[in-house]
C-alpha positions as CSV (number, residue, x, y, z in Angstrom):
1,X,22.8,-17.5,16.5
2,X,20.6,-19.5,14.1
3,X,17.2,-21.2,13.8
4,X,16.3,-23.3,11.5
5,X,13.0,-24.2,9.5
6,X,11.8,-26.7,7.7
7,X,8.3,-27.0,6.4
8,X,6.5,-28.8,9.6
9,X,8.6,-27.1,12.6
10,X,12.1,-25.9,14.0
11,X,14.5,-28.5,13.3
12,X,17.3,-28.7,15.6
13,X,20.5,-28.7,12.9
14,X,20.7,-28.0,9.3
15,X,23.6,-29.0,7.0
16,X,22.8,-27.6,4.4
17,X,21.4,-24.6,5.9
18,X,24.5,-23.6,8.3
19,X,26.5,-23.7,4.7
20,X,24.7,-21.4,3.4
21,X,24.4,-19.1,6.5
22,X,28.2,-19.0,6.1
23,X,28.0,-18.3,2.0
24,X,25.9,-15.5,2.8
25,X,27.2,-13.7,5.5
26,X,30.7,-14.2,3.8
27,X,28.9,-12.3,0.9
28,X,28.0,-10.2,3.1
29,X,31.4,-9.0,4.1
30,X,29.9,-10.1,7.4
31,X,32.6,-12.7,8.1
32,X,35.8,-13.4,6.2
33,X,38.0,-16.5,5.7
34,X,38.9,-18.6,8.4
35,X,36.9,-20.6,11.3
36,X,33.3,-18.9,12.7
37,X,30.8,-20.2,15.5
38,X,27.2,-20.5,15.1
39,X,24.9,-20.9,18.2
40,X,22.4,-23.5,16.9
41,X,19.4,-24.7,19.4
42,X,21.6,-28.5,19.6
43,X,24.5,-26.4,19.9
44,X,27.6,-24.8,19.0
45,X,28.5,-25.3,15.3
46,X,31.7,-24.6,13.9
47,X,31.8,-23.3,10.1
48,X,35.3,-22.8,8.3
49,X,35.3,-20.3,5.0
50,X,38.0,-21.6,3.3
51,X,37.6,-19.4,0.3
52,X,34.7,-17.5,-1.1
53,X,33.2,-20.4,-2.3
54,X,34.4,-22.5,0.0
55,X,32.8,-23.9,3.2
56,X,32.9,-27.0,6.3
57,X,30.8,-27.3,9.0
58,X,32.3,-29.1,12.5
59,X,28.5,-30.1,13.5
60,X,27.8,-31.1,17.2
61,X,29.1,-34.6,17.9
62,X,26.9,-37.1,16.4
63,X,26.0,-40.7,17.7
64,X,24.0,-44.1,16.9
65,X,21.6,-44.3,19.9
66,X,20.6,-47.7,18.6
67,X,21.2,-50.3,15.5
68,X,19.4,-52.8,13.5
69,X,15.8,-51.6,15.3
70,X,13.5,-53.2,13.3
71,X,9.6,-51.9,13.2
72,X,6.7,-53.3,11.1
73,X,5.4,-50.4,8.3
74,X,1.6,-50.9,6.9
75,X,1.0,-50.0,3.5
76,X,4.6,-50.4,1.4
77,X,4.8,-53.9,0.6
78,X,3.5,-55.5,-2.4
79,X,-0.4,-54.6,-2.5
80,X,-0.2,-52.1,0.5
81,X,1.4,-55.1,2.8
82,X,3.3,-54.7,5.9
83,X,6.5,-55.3,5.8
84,X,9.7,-55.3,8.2
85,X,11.9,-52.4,7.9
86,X,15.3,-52.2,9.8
87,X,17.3,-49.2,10.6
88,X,19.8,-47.4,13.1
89,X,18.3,-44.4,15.3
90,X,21.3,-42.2,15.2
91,X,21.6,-38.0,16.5
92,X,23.3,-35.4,14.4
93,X,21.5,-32.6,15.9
94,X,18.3,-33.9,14.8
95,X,16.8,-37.5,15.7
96,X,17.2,-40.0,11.9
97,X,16.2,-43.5,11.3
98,X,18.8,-44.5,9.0
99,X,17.4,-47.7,6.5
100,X,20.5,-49.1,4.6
101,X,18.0,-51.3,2.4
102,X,15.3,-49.4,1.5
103,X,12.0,-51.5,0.9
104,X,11.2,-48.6,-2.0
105,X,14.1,-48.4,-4.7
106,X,15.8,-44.8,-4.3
107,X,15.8,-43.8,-7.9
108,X,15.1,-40.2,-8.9
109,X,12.0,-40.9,-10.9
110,X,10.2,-42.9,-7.5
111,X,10.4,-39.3,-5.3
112,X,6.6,-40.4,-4.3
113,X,6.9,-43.9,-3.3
114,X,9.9,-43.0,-1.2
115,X,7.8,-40.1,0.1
116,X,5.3,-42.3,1.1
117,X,7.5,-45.4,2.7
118,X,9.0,-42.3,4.6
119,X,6.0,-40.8,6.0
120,X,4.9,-44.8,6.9
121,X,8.1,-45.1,8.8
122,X,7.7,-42.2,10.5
123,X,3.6,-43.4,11.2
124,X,5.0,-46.8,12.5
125,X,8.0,-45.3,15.0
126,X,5.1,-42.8,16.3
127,X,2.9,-45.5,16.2
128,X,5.4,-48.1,18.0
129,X,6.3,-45.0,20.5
130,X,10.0,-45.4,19.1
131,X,12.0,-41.8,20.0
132,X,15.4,-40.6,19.9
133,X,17.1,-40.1,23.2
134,X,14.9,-38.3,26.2
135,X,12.0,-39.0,23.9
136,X,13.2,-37.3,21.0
137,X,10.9,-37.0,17.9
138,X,12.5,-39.0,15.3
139,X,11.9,-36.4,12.4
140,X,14.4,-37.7,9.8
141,X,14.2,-40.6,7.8
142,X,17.2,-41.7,5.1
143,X,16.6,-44.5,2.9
144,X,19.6,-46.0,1.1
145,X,19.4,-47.9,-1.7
146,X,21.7,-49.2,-4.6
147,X,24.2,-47.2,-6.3
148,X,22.7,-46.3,-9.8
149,X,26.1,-46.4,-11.8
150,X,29.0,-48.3,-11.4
């Protein structure tokens, strides 16, 4: 069994985490190649070692609860406007608002302005009472923006 952490609660599922869970137990001599289960609190997640350095996670099944929701978000428009955002609520093991067209460009040197829009989305959805399924805490916010190379 696992838990995972992040740095304002238990989160439900971690990718990333579970991965590493894997890497290091394999290090461990704790597990060896092949497929493993890991008792998450969303569920039963499958991890494969491949190879030593190798690793895939089957996650729970994941789903879009709803698309296109569109709230309004004070404070990221030009001169601290409101603006419109629109995104999909979607489960994979933790509640997401998924933004394909991020009102903030998603550039590596903008880490605080996309900090910011995200922590004003998440404001508005609390805000707006928007949750997940069963009144869900939507805790994860993905902004997508333009590709930066060709």
């Amino acid at each position: 069994g696992i838990i995972f952490f992040d740095a304002a609660a238990v989160i439900g599922m971690c990718g990333h985490g579970t991965i590493g869970v894997a890497a290091t137990l394999a290090h461990l001599g704790k597990i060896g190649i092949g497929s493993h289960k890991l008792e998450t609190p969303v569920g039963v997640v499958e991890i494969t070692l491949q190879d030593n350095n190798t690793v895939s996670v089957t996650n729970v099944d994941s789903y879009r609860l709803e698309k296109d929701r569109v709230i309004q978000v004070d404070g990221i428009g030009p001169n601290g406007a409101s603006v419109d955002v629109k995104g999909d609520i979607a489960w994979g093991g933790n509640w997401f608002f998924m933004v394909d067209k991020s009102p903030t460009a998603v550039r590596p040197d903008n880490i605080m302005a996309l900090t910011q829009t995200a922590i004003a989305i998440r404001t508005a959805l609390e805000r707006e009472n928007i949750t997940g399924g069963e009144g869900g805490i939507i805790d994860h916010i993905v902004l997508f923006g333009d590709a930066l190379t060709p």
